[in-house]
C-alpha positions, 0 to 999 in steps of 0.5 A: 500500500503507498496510500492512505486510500488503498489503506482505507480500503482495506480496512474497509474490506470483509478479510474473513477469508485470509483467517481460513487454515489453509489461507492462513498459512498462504498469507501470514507469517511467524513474528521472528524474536529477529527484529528485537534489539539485541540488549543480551549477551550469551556465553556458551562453550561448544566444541570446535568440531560442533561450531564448525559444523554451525558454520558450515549450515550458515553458509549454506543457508547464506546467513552469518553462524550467530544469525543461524544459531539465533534462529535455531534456538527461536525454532526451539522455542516455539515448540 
């Protein structure tokens, strides 16, 4: 939207059908912990061959190993 009438508009329209199960999965997504700052620090102790093999799946996913790591423990917490 790039104006306050297509907002408006919206607003205005009956979007029942985008709460249906399997619409809502088409057009939402989970709010990632992502976006809030990072005001905390963890410390942890791992092996290296264990951080190697963090890198390695960052690198894959193209995203840094502390990103991957962050996102591995947000899917842990969500379950």
């Amino acid at each position: 939207m790039t104006t306050e009438q297509e907002a408006e508009s919206l607003l205005e329209r009956d979007l029942s059908e985008f709460l249906e199960p399997e619409a809502f999965r088409e057009n939402f997504v989970p709010i990632s912990f992502e976006f809030l700052p990072k005001d905390a620090t963890l410390n942890l102790r791992i092996s290296t061959e264990l951080l190697e093999a963090i890198k390695e799946l960052a690198q894959k996913k193209g995203i840094g190993y502390q990103k991957f790591v962050r996102q591995v423990l947000e899917r842990t917490v969500k379950c």
